[in-house]
N, C-alpha and C positions, 0 to 999 in steps of 0.2 A: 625522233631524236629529242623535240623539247618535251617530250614526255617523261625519255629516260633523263634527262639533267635534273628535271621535277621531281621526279625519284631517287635520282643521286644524292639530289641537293640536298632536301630530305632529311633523307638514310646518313648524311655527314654531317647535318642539323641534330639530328636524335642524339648521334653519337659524342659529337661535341658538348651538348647539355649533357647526357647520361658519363661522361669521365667527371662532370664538377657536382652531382649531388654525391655529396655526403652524410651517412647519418650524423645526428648533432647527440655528443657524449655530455652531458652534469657533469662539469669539474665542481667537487663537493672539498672545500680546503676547509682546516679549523685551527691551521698555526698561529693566526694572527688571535684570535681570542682566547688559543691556549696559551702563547706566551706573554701578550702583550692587552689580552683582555681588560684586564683591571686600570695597569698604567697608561693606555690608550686605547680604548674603548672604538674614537673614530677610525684612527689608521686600523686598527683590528679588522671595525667592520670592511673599509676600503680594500684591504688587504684578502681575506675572504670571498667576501659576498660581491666586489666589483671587478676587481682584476683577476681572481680567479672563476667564481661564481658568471661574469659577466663574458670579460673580454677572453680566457680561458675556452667556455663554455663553447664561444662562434666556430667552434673547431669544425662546424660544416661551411665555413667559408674557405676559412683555411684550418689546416690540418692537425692534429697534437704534435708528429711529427716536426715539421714544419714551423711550428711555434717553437717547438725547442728548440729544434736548429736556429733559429733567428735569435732566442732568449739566453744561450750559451755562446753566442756572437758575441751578443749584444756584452755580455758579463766579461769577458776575457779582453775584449777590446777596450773596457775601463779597468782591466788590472783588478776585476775583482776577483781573486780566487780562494775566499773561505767557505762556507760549509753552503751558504745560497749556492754557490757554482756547482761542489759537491751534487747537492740537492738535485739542480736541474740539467748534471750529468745523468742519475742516476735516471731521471724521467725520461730524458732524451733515447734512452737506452730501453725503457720499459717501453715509448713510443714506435720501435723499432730503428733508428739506428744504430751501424752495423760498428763494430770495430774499426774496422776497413775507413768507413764510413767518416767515423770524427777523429780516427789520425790524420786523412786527408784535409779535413776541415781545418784540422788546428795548423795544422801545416800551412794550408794555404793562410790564414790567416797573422801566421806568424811573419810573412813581407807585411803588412798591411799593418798591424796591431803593437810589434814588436816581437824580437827574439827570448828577453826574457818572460815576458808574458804567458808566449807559447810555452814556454818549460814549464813554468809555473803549472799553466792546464795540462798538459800531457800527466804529472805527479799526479793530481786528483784522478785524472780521465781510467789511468792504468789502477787507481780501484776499485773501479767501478766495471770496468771491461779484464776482468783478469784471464789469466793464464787459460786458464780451465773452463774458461766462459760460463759460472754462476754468472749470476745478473744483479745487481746491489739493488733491486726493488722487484723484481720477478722469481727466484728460486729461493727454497729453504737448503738442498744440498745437493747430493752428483745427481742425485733422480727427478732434479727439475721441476719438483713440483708446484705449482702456482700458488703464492700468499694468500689468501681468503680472505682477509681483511687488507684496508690501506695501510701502508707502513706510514705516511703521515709528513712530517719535517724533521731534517736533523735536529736533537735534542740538547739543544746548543745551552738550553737554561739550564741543565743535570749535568753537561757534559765533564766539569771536574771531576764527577762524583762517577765517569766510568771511565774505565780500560777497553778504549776500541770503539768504534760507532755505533751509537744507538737512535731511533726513531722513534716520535710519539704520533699520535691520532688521536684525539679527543672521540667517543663515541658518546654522539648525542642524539637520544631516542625523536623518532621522525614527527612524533606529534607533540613535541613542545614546542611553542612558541615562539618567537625569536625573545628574549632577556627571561624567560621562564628559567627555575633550577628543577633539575634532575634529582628526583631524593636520594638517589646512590651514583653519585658521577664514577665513570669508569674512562680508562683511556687503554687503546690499544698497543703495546710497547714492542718494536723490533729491533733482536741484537744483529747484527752480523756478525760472522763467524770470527770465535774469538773472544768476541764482546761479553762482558760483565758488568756488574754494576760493585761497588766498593760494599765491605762489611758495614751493615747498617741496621738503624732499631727504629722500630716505629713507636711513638707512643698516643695512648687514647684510643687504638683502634686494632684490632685485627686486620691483618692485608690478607687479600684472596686474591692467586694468580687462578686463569684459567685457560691453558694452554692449546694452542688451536695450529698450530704449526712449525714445522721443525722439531729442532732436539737441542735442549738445553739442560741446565744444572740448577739444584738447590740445594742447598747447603747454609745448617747453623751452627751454629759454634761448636766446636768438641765433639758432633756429630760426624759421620761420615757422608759425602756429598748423593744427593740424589739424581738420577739421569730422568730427564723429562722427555715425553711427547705428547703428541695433539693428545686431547681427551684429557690430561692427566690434569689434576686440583690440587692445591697446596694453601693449605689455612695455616698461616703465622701469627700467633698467639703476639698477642701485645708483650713488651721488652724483652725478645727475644733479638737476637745479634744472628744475622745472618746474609746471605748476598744470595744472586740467581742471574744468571745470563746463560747463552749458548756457548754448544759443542765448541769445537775446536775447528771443526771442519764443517759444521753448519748452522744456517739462520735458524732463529728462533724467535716467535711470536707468543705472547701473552697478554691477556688482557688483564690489569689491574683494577681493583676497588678495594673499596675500607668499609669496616661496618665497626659502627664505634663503641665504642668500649664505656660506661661508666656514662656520662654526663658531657662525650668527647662530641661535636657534629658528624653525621653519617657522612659519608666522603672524604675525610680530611682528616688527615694523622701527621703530625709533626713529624720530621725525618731526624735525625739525629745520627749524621755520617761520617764514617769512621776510616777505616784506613785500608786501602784497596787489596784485592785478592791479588798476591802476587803471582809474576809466572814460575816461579819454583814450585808455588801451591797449586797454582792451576794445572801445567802440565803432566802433575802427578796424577790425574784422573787419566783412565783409562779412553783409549782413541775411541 
C-alpha cells in the first residue's frame, strides 16, 4: 500500500509539474521605435524590448493567452477603448480566444467596469471577431490562410492617410545591432479587408511593394487598377500619383521600401498625400 501511494503520489507530482511547462515564445515588438523612435527613444526602448521583449516574453509562466485576457481586462476597466484595445483584441484572438470566449468576458466585466464601457468594447471586439470568423491578425481571406509575416501595431501615425485599418511592422535584419541603420529600411504593411491607403506621390525615391499575402490593388492615376497577390512586385517610379490597399473581401500584406532616386537618402522618400480613393471608385473594381 505505501508503495502504491509512492507511486501515486508520484505519477500526480509528474502530472501536476508536466500541465505548467510551457514552451517560452520571443515576443519581438518594433512599435515603439517605429513610431516613437526618434521622439522618445527611452519609452520606445521600454516599450519593445521590456514590456514586450521582457515581461511578454515570460509567456512560459503564464500564458499569451492569458496575458491577453488580463491585458484587455485591464484596458476596458480604465475606459481605454482606441486602437491599443483594438490591438490587443486582435492578439487576444490570434492567442486563441474564442468569440464565445470574450463576449462572456466583456459581459462579465461590464457589472464590475461599467455598462458603457462594455459597449464601447463589444464595437471594437465585433471587428475583430466577425461574422464570418476571418481573424483581424491570423487570415488573408475565406481560405484562412496564415500571414507569414507579423502584422505589427495599428498604424495610428498614417491612419488619416487611410480608408479602413492598416498595420505596420518594421523589419529589421537580425544581425544589426541594436542603434545600427539598415542601408534599405523596409516595413511590413497589413490592410484589412477593405483597407486602402489615399492617392499619393512619393518623391526622391522609387517605392517597391513586395507582396507576400493576400489579394490587394494598385492603381495610378488614369490607369486602370491592378489586382495583386503573393509573389507579385510593383516598382513606382518617382512622382507618380497613385494608391494600393486590399480586395474587398481580403487582407493583404506587403512589404515596403524606397531606393532613392537622384541625391534622395535610400529608405526615405517624402510622402506627399492627396485625397483618398473613394467608395464609388473603389467598388467599381471587380469582387
Amino acid at each position: 500500500m505505501t508503495g502504491f501511494i509512492k507511486k501515486t503520489g508520484w505519477l500526480i507530482i509528474m502530472a501536476i509539474t508536466t500541465t505548467h511547462i510551457m514552451a517560452q515564445k520571443k515576443i519581438v515588438q518594433t512599435a515603439g521605435r517605429t513610431q516613437l523612435g526618434e521622439f522618445a527613444p527611452e519609452f520606445a526602448h521600454l516599450n519593445d524590448d521590456v514590456l514586450f521583449g521582457e515581461v511578454w516574453s515570460r509567456n512560459d509562466l503564464l500564458s499569451l493567452r492569458d496575458r491577453s485576457l488580463v491585458t484587455i481586462t485591464s484596458l476596458i476597466s480604465q475606459g481605454i477603448t482606441d486602437n491599443s484595445l483594438k490591438y490587443h483584441l486582435q492578439s487576444a484572438k490570434n492567442n486563441g480566444i474564442t468569440h464565445t470566449e470574450v463576449a462572456e468576458a466583456i459581459t462579465h466585466m461590464a457589472f464590475y467596469a461599467g455598462w458603457p464601457k462594455a459597449w464601447a468594447a463589444f464595437n471594437l471586439a465585433k471587428e475583430v471577431w466577425t461574422d464570418n470568423g476571418t481573424d483581424a491578425t491570423a487570415h488573408t481571406d475565406s481560405v484562412n490562410e496564415p500571414l507569414p509575416f507579423p502584422i505589427g501595431s495599428p498604424n495610428t501615425a498614417y491612419a488619416q492617410y487611410f480608408t479602413g485599418n492598416s498595420h505596420l511592422a518594421a523589419l529589421t535584419p537580425k544581425n544589426i545591432e541594436h542603434g545600427e541603420q539598415t542601408v534599405l529600411p523596409m516595413s511590413n504593411v497589413t490592410f484589412e479587408p477593405g483597407c486602402r491607403n489615399n492617392w499619393h506621390i512619393h518623391h526622391g525615391a522609387r517605392q517597391i511593394l513586395i507582396c507576400v499575402a493576400g489579394k490587394g490593388w494598385y492603381q495610378e492615376w488614369g490607369k486602370p487598377a491592378i489586382a495583386l497577390k503573393a509573389g507579385d512586385v510593383i516598382d513606382i517610379p518617382e512622382g507618380v500619383k497613385h494608391w494600393h490597399g486590399a480586395q474587398k473581401h481580403a487582407w493583404f500584406q506587403h512589404i515596403a521600401t524606397h531606393v532613392a532616386v537622384e541625391n534622395s537618402q535610400p529608405g526615405s522618400a517624402p510622402n506627399e498625400w492627396l485625397e483618398p480613393v473613394t467608395d464609388e471608385e473603389y467598388n467599381k473594381l471587380p469582387e
